[in-house]
C-alpha positions as CSV (number, residue, x, y, z in Angstrom):
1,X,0.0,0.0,0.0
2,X,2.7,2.7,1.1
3,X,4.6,1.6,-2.2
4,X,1.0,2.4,-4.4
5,X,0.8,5.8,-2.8
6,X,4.6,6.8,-3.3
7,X,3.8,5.9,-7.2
8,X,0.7,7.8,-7.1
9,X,1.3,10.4,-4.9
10,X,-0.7,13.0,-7.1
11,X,-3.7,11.1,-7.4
12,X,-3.8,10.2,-3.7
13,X,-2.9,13.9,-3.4
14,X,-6.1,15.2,-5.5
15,X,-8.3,12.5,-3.7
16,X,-7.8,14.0,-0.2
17,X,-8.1,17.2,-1.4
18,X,-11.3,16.4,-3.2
19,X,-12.6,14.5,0.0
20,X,-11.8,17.3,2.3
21,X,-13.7,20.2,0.4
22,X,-16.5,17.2,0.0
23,X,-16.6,17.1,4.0
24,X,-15.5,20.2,5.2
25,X,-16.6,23.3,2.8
26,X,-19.5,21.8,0.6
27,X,-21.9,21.5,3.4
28,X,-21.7,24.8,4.0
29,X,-22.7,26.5,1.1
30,X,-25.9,27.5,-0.3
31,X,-25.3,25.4,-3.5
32,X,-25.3,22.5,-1.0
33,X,-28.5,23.4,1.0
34,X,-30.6,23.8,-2.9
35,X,-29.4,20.3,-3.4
36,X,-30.7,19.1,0.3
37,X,-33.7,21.0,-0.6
38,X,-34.6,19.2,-3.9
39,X,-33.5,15.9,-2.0
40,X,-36.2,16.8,0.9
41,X,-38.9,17.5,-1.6
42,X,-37.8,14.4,-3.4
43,X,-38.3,12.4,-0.5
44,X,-42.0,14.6,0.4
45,X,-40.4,15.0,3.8
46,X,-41.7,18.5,4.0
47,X,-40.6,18.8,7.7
48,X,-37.1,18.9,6.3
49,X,-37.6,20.9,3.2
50,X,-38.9,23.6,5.0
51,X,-35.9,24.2,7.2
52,X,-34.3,25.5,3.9
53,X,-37.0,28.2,3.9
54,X,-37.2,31.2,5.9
55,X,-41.2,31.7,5.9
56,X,-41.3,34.4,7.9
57,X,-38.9,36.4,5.8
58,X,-40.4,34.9,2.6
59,X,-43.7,36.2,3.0
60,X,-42.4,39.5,4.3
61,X,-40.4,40.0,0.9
62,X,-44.1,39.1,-1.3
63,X,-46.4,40.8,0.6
64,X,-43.7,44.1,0.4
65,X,-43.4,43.2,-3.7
66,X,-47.0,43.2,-4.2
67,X,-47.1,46.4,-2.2
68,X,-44.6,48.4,-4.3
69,X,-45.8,46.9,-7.7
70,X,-49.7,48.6,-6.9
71,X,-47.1,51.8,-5.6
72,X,-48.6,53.8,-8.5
73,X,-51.9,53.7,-7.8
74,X,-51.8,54.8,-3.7
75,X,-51.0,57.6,-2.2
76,X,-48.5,57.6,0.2
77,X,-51.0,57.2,3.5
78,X,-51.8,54.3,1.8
79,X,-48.5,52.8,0.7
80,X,-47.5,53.4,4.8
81,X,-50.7,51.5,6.3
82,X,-50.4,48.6,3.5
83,X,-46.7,48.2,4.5
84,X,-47.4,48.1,8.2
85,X,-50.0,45.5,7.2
86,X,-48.0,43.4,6.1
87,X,-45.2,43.4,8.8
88,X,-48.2,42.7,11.2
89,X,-49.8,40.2,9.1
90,X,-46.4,38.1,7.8
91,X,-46.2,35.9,10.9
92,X,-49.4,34.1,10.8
93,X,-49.2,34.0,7.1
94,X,-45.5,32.5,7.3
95,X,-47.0,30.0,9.7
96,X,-49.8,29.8,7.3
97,X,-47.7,29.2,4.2
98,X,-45.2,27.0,6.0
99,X,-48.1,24.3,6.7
100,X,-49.4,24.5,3.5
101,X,-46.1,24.0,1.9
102,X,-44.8,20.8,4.0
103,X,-48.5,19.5,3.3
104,X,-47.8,20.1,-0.4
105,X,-44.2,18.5,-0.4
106,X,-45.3,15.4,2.0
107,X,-48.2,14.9,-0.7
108,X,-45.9,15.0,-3.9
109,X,-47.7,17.7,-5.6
110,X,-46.1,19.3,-8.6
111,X,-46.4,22.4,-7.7
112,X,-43.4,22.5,-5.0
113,X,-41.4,19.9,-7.5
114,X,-37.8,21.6,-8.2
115,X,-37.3,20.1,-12.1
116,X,-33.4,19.2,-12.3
117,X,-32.8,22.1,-14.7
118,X,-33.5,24.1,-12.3
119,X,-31.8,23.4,-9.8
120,X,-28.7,22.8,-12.1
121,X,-29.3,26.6,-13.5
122,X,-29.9,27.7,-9.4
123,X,-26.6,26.1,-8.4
124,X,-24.4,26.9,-11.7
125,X,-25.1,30.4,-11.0
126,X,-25.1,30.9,-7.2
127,X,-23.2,33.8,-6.3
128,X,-22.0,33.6,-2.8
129,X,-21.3,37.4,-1.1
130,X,-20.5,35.3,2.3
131,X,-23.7,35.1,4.2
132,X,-26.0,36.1,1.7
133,X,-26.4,34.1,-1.8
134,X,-28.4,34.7,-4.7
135,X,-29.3,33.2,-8.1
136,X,-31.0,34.6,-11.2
137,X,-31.9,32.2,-13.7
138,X,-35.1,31.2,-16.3
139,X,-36.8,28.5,-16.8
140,X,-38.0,26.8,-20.0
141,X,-41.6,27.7,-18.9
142,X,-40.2,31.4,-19.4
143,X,-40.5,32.1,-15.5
144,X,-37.7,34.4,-14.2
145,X,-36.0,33.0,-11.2
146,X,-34.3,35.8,-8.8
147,X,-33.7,33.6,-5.5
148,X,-32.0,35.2,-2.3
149,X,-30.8,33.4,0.3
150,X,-29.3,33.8,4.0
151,X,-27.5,32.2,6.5
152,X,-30.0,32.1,9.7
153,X,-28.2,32.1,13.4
154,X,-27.7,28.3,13.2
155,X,-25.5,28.9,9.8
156,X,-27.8,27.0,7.7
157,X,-28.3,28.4,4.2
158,X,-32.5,29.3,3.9
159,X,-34.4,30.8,1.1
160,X,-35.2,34.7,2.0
161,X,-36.7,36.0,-0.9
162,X,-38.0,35.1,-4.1
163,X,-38.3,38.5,-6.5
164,X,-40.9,38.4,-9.3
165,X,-43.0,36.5,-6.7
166,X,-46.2,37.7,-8.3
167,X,-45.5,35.5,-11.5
168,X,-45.3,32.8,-9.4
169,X,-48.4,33.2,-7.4
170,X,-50.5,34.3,-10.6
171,X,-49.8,30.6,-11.8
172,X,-50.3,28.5,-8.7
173,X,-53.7,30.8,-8.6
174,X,-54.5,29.9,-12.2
175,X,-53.6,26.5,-11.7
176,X,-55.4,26.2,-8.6
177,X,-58.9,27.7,-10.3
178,X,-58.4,25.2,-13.3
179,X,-58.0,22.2,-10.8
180,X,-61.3,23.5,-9.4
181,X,-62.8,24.4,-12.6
182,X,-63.5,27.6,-11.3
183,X,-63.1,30.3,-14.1
């Protein structure tokens, strides 16, 4: 054995290298907790997936999008009391959300389904600013993907925000009124 690894020191070499930044750094990066996410939502083990989201700061970040995108159309009294609405309202809608999305994963249900290309187009362009991340990618439905995430206090890596969230929600609503046949 000692005689194989003097001939091959290089290889051996490249091997522990490889192994070390497979045990050490990969786990901590945000490319490695979209991977654990699509592996939990794989699985429908939604108690798992959704320790990848931030809920709270999730909803916070949509209800403050939808706010600004209708920004035109208020005037500024209104644009305060809509954004204090929704800092009082995004905890028991994050709670909300959060039980409707582990139901949603544990069921299987396309909706939450992360497609491989996806999640190879999230993690090829991951930028990494230390502890925040984000990726900006589109999908070959035509959806544009702009995906921040954040270290919480425990170090894990957690979705944060999700920009362009109202072209999401418009299709789950549409898909959601077609599945009930409501029009």
């Amino acid at each position: 054995m000692g005689r194989f690894l003097l001939r091959h020191w290089t290889a051996a070499a490249l091997v522990a290298v490889v192994a070390g930044w497979a045990i050490f750094y990969l786990p901590t990066t945000p490319t490695f907790a979209v991977l654990q996410l699509k592996l939990a939502i794989d699985a429908r083990d939604g108690e798992r997936a959704a320790r990848f989201v931030d809920f709270q700061s999730l909803v916070r970040s949509a209800g403050m999008q939808m706010v600004d995108n209708r920004a035109g159309s208020a005037d500024p009294l209104t644009q305060f009391f809509s954004r204090g609405a929704v800092q009082l309202l995004s905890a028991p809608a994050a709670r909300m959300v959060e039980s409707w999305a582990k139901q949603k994963v544990d069921d299987g249900a396309k909706e939450v389904q992360m497609p491989a290309a996806a999640v190879a187009g999230a993690v090829l362009l991951m930028h990494n600013n230390g502890s925040t991340a984000y990726t900006h990618f589109r999908d070959h439905k035509g959806q544009d993907w702009d995906i921040r995430m954040a270290r919480n206090s425990d170090g894990q890596w957690q979705v944060v925000e999700v920009k362009n969230i109202q072209q999401l929600l418009e299709r789950l609503e549409k898909r959601e009124r077609e599945r009930l046949g409501v029009n």
